[in-house]
C-alpha positions as CSV (number, residue, x, y, z in Angstrom):
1,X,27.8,70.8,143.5
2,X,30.6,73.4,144.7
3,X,33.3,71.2,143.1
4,X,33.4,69.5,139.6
5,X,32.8,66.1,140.9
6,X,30.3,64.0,143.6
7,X,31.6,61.2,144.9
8,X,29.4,58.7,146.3
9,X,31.5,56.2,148.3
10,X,31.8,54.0,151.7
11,X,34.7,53.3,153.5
12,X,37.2,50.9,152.0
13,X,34.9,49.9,149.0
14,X,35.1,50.2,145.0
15,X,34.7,54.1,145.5
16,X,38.6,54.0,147.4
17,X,40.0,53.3,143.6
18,X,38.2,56.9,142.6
19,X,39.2,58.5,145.5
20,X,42.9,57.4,144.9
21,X,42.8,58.4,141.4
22,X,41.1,61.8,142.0
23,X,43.3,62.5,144.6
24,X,46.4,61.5,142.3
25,X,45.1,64.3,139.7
26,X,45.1,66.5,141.6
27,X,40.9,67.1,141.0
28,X,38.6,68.5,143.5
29,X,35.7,66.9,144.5
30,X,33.0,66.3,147.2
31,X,31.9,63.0,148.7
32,X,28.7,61.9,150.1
33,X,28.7,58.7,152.0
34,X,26.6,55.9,151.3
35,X,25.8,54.1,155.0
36,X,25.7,50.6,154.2
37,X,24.9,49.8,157.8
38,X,21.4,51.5,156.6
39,X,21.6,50.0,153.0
40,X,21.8,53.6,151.7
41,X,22.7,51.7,148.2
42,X,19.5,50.1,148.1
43,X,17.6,54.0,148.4
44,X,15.4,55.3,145.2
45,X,17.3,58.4,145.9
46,X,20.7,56.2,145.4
47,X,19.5,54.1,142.5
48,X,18.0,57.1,140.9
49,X,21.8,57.6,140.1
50,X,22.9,54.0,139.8
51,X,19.7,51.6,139.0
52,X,22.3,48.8,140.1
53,X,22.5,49.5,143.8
54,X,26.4,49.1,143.3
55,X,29.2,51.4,144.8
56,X,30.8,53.8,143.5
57,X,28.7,57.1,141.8
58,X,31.0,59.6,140.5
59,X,28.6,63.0,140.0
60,X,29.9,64.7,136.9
61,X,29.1,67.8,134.7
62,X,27.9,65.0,131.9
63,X,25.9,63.2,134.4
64,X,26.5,60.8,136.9
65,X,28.8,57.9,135.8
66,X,28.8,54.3,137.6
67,X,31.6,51.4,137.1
68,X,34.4,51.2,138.3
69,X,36.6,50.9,135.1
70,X,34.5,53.1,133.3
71,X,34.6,56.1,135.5
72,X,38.5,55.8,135.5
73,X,38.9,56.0,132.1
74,X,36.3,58.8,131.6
75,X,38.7,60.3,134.2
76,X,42.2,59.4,132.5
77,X,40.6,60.6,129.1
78,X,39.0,63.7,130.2
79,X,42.0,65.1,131.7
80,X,44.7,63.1,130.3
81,X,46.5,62.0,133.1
82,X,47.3,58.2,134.7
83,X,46.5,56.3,131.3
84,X,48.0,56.5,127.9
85,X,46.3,58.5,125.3
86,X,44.0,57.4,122.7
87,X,46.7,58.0,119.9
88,X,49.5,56.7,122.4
89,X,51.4,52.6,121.3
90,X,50.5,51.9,124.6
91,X,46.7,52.5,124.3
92,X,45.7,48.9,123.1
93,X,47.4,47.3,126.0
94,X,46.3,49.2,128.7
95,X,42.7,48.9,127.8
96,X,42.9,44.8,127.6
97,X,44.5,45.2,131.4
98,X,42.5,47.6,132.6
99,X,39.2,45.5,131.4
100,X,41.0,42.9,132.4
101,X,40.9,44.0,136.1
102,X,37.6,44.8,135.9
103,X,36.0,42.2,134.3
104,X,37.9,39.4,135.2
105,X,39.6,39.9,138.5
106,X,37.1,41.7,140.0
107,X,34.7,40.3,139.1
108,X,35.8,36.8,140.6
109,X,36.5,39.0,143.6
110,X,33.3,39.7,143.8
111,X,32.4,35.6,144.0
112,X,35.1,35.3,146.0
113,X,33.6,37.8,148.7
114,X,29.9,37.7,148.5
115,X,29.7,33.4,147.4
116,X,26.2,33.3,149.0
117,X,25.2,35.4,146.3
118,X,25.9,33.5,143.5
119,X,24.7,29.9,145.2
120,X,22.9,28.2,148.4
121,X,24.8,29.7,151.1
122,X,26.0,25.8,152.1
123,X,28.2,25.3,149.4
124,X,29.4,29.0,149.9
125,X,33.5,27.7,150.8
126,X,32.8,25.4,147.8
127,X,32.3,28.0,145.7
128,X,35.3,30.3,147.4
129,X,37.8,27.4,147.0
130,X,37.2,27.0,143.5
131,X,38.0,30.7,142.9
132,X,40.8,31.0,144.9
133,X,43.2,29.0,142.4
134,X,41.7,31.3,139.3
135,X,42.8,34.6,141.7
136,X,46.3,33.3,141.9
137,X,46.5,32.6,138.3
138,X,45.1,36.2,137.8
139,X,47.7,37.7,139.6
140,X,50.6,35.5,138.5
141,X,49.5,36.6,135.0
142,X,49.6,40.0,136.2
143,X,52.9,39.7,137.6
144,X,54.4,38.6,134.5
145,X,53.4,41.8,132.7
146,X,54.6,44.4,135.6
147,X,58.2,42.6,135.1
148,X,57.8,44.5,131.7
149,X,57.5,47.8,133.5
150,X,55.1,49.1,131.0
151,X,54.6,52.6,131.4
152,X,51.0,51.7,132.5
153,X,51.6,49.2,135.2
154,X,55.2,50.6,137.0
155,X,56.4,51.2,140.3
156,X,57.3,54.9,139.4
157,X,54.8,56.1,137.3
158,X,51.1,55.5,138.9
159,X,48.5,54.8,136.2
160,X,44.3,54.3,136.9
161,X,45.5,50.4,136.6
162,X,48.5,50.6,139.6
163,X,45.8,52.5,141.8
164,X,42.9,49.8,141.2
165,X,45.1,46.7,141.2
166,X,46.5,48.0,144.9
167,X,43.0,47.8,145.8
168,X,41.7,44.7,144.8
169,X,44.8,43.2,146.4
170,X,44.3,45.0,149.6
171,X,41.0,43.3,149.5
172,X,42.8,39.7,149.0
173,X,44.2,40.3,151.9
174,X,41.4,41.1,154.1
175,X,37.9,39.3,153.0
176,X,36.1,37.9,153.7
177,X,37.1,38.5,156.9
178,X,36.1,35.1,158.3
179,X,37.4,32.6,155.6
180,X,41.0,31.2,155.0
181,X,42.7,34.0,153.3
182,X,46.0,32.1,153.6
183,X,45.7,31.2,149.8
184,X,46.8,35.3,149.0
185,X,50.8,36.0,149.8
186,X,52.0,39.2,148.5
187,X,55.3,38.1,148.0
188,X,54.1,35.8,145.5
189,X,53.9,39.0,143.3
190,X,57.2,40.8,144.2
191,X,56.9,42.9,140.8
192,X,53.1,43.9,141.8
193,X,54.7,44.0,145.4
194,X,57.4,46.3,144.5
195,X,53.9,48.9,142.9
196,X,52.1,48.5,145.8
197,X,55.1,49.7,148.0
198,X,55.8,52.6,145.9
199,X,52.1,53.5,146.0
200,X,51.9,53.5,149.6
201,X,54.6,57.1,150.1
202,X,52.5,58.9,147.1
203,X,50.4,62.1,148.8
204,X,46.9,60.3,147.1
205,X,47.5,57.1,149.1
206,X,48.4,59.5,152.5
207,X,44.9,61.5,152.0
208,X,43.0,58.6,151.3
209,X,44.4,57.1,154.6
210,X,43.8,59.8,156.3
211,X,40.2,60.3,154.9
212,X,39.2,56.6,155.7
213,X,41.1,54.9,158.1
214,X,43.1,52.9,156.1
215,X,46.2,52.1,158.2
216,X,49.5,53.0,157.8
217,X,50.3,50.6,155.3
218,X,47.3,49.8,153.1
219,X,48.6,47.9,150.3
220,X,51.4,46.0,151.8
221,X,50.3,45.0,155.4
222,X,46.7,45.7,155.3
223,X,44.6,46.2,158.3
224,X,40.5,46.7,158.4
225,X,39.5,50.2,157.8
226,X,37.9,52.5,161.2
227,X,36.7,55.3,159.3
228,X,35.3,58.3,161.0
229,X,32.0,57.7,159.5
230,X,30.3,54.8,157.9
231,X,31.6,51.5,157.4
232,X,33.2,49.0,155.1
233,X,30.8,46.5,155.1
């Protein structure tokens, strides 16, 4: 590698939150694209870094790193920006958010977007109907805690949280693409609104719009990504 750090990402997929919070620190890196239109994820060569077959790899000088959360928060810690330090007050609840958004929220995303996964592709709506009322609990849970305006989860100081949360609610808004996505208002959220707003001005939002074809307002009035190469699903 010429820079410190690999990314392996596709367009508009788990790898945007790196990119976002790369870009944020200010951290140079490279990226590789993984071509899901030719399953890229499923190559030896790709799960030779991530057995899983999941997106993203972040290529480090300790090896690569895979997970979502856990790549942020190797980030946050190695160079002690957008999360509160280990010795910080705020440490404790950060960490039961940030896990939180991973292993609750996205991970009913996940059901939520790829139903035919998890059961016989006929009761696929089934399935997404019964995790659409969990989502909106999520988030009205979430809500409630930005109305504190912890330092972690503000509309003026961007954190590894703000930058995944805008994601996985970007994602709300969008998929899958050809189900009733009515169920997700933004303004249902005005304190999350009010973060995704502010993140959509900040220079790491702007690069990662320009470097995927994000639209010009990817948070709040999300369109479907046309990236100059690969693709989103």
């Amino acid at each position: 590698m010429t820079a410190p750090y690999r990314l392996h990402y596709a367009p508009d997929n788990a790898s945007l939150v790196i990119r976002l919070a790369l870009e944020e620190m200010g951290l140079p890196y490279e990226t590789v694209l993984v071509d899901r239109r030719r399953n890229e994820q499923d190559s030896a060569a790709y799960r030779a870094l991530n057995p899983n077959g999941l997106i993203p790899v972040l290529e480090t000088p300790q090896g690569p790193i895979f997970e979502t959360a856990a790549i942020l928060l190797w980030l946050a810690d190695t160079h002690e920006k957008l999360a509160p330090a280990p010795d910080s007050p705020d440490r404790a609840a950060f960490l039961k958010w940030l896990f939180f958004a991973s292993n609750t929220l996205h991970a009913d995303l996940r059901i939520l977007f790829y139903a035919e996964k998890y059961i016989d592709p006929r009761q696929a709506e089934a399935l997404r109907t019964g995790i659409r009322p969990r989502l909106r609990q999520h988030l009205r849970v979430l809500d409630a805690e930005a109305q504190q305006v912890p330092v972690w989860l503000n509309a003026d100081q961007p954190s590894v949280l703000t930058y995944y949360l805008a994601c996985q609610m970007r994602w709300m808004a969008l998929y899958p693409a050809k189900s009733d996505r009515s169920w997700f208002q933004l303004a249902d959220t005005p304190h999350l609104q009010m973060i995704l707003t502010r993140l959509e001005s900040r220079p790491a939002t702007q690069a990662a719009i320009f470097a995927e074809g994000l639209g010009v307002s990817p948070f709040t009035s999300p369109s479907y990504a046309t990236p100059e190469e690969g693709s989103a699903t």
